[in-house]
C-alpha positions as CSV (number, residue, x, y, z in Angstrom):
1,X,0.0,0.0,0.0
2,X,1.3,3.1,-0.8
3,X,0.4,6.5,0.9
4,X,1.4,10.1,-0.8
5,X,1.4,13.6,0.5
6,X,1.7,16.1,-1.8
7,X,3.6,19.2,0.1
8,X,4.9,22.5,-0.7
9,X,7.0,24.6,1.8
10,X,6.0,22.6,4.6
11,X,9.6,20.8,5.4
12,X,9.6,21.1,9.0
13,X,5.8,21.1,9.7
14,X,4.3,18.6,7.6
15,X,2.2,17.2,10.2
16,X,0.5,14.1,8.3
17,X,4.1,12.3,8.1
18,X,4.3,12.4,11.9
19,X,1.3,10.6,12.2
20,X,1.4,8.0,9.4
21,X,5.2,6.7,9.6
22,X,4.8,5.0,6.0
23,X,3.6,7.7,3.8
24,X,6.2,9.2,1.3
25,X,5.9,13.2,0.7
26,X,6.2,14.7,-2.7
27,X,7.8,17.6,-2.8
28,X,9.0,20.1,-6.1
29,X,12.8,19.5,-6.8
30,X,13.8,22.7,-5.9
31,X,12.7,22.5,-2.1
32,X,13.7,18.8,-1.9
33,X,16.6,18.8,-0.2
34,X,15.0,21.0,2.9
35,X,12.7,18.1,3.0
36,X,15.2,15.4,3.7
37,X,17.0,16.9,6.2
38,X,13.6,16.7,8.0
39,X,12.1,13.4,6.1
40,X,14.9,11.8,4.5
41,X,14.2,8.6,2.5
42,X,10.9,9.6,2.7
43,X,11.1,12.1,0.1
44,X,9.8,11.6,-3.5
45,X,10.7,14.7,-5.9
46,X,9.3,16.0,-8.8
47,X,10.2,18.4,-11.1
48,X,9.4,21.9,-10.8
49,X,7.6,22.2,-13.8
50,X,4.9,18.9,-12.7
51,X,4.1,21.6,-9.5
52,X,2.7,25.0,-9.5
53,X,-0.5,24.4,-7.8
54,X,-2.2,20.9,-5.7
55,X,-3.6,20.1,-9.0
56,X,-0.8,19.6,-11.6
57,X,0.8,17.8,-8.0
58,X,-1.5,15.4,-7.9
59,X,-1.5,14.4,-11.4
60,X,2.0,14.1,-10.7
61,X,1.3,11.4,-8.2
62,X,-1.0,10.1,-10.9
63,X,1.6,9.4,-13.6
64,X,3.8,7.6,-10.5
65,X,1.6,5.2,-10.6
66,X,0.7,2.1,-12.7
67,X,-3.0,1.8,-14.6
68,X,-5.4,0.0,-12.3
69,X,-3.4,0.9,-8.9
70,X,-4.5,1.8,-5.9
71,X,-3.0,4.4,-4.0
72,X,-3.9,6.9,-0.9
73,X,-3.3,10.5,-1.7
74,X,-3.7,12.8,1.5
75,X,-2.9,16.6,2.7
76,X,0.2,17.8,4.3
77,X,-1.5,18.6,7.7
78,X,-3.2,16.2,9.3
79,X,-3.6,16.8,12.8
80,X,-5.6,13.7,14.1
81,X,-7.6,10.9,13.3
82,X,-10.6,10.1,15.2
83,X,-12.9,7.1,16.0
84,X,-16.3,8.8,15.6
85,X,-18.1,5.4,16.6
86,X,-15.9,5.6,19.8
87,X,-15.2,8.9,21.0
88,X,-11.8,8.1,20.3
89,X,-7.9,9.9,18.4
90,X,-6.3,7.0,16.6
91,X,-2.4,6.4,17.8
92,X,-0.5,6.4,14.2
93,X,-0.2,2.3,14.4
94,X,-4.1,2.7,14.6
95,X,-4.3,5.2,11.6
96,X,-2.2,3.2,9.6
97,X,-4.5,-0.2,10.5
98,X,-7.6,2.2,9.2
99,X,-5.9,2.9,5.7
100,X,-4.6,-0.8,5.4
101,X,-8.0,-1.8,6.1
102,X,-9.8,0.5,3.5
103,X,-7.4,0.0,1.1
104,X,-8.2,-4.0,1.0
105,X,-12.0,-3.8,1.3
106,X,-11.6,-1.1,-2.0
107,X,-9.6,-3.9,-3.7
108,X,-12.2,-6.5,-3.0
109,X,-14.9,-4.1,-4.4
110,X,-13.2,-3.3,-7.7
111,X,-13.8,0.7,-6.1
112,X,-11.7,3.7,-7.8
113,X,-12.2,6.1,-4.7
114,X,-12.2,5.3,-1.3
115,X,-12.4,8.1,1.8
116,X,-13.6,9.0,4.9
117,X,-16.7,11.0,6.5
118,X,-16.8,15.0,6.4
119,X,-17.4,15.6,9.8
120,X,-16.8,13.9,13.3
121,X,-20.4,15.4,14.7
122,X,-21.7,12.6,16.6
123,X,-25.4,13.6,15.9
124,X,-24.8,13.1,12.4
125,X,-23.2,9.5,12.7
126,X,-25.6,6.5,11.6
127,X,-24.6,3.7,13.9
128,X,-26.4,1.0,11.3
129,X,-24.8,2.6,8.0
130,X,-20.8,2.2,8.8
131,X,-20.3,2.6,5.2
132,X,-21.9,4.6,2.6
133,X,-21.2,4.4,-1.6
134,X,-21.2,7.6,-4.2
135,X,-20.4,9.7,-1.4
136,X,-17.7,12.3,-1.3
137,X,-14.8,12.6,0.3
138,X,-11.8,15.3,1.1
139,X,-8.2,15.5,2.0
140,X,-7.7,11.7,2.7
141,X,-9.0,9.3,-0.5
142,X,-7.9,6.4,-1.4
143,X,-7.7,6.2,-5.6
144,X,-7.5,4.0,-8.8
145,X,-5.4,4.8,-11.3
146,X,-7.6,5.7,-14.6
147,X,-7.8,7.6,-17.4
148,X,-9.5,10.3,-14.9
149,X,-6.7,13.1,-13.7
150,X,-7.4,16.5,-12.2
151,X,-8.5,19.6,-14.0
152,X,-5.2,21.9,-13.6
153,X,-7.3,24.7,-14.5
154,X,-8.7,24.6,-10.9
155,X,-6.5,26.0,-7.9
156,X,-9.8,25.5,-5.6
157,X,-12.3,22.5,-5.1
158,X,-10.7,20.7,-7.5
159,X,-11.3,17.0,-5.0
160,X,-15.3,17.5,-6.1
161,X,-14.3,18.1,-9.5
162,X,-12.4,15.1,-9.3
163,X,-15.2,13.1,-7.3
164,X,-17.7,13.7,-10.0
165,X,-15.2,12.6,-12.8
166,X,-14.6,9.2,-11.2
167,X,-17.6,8.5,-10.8
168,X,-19.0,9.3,-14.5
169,X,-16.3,7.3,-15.5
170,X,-18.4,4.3,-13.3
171,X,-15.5,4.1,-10.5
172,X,-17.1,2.6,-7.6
173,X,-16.5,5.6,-5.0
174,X,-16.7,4.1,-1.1
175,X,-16.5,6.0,2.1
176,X,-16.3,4.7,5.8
177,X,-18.3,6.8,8.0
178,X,-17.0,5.7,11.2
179,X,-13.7,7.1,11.0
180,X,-12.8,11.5,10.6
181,X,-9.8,12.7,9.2
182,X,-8.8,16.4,10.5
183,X,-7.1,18.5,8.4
184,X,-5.8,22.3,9.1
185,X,-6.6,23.6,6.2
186,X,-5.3,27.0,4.9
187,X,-8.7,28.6,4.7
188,X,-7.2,32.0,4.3
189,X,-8.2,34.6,1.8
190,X,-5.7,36.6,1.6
191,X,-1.5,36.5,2.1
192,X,-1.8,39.4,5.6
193,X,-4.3,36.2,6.9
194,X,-2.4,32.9,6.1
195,X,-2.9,30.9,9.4
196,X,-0.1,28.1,8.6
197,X,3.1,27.8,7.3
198,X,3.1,27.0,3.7
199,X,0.7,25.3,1.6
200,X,-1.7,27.4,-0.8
201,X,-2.2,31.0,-0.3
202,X,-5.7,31.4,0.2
203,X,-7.4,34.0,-2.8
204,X,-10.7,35.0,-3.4
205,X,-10.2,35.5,-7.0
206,X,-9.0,32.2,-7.7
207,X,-11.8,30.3,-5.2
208,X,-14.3,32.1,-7.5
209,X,-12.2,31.1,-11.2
210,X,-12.4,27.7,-9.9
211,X,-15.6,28.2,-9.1
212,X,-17.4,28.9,-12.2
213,X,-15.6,26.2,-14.0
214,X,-16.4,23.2,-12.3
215,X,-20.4,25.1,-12.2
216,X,-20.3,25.2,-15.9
217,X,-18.8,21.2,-16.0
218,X,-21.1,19.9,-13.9
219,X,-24.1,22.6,-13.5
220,X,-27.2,21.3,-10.7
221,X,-24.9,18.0,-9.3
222,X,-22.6,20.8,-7.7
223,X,-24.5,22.1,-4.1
224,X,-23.5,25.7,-3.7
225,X,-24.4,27.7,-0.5
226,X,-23.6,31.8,-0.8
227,X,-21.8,31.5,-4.0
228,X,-19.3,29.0,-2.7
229,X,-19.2,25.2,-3.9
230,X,-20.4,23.2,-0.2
231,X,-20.3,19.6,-2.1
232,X,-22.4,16.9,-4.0
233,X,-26.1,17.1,-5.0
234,X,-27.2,13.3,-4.1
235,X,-27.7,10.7,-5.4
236,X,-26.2,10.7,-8.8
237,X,-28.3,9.8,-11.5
238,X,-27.2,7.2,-14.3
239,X,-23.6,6.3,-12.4
């Protein structure tokens, strides 16, 4: 099983290798060697050119791959993983039991996207539906290798672009709801508010670019709340 994390200016503070001890980060050439002095043989690099934005990045990862594999690809900042069912933040021998597990129940399925839930509320949590299918997922997904690859157009919610490709394409999406994956996330709109180190500086502009593209792609399946993409309209019809 192989785990990715795709990582820009984050060689000292990328908190998702801390808590998954197998996962490799990808990093551009030109900031590899800050990496390894922090992450060593853990460091995959890519040119310069195959980065630029989380997009071209992970269609890096993409091409690392061979046709038909399965492969998690997750954010740089993880910051814990918890047990939703149980009230309970995995240890990183636990988190990496979780992905193993996932990844071999995707493989048994034939799935092409595999994730987690969206929020840890406890109110939300079905105790007699553990797992859900065409469901979304963010920042933590398991994939298949396709002919699908991210539009590098995008520079914001390009994962429900991507979601809604894979499953057109009739990849079996799966999501385990008893497990939440929290993530930072560089929310920030501007470069005066960046709240963490590194990553993508937030930008208005380029959140509503993105925006209107995946809109036109993908028109009424796309939920939008105050102008801003919130997820999927469900359940997709014809998939």
């Amino acid at each position: 099983m192989k785990i990715f994390v795709p990582s820009y200016s984050r060689w000292d503070c990328a908190t998702t290798m801390d808590l998954i001890p197998s996962a490799k980060i990808v990093v551009p050439e030109s900031q590899a060697d800050k990496y390894k002095q922090t992450y060593g043989k853990r460091v995959i690099k890519i040119f310069d050119h195959q980065d630029g934005s989380p997009t071209k990045k992970k269609n890096a990862i993409l091409e690392m791959m061979q046709e038909g594999e399965l492969a998690w690809i997750m954010d740089d900042d993880l910051e814990e993983v918890r047990n939703i069912q149980k009230n309970k933040i995995l240890e990183p021998e636990e988190i990496e039991e979780v992905l193993e597990n996932h990844f071999c129940m995707m493989q048994d399925l034939g799935a092409g996207f595999g994730g987690f839930a969206i929020t840890d509320d406890f109110v939300r949590y079905q105790e007699f539906k553990p797992f859900s299918f065409y469901k979304i997922s963010y920042s933590a997904f398991c994939v298949r290798k396709t002919k699908v690859k991210h539009d590098e157009r995008l520079s914001r919610v390009d994962d429900i672009d991507f979601f809604l490709q894979v499953v057109k394409n009739k990849n079996l999406p799966f999501r385990d709801n008893r497990y939440f994956f929290k993530f930072k996330w560089n929310d920030s709109k501007s470069i005066e508010d960046i709240k963490q180190k590194g990553g993508i500086i937030g930008g208005h502009e380029q959140h509503k670019d993105s925006t209107e593209i995946v809109l036109k792609k993908w028109g009424k399946l796309v939920r939008v709340k105050d102008g801003r993409i919130t997820g999927v309209n469900l359940p997709i019809k014809s998939c």
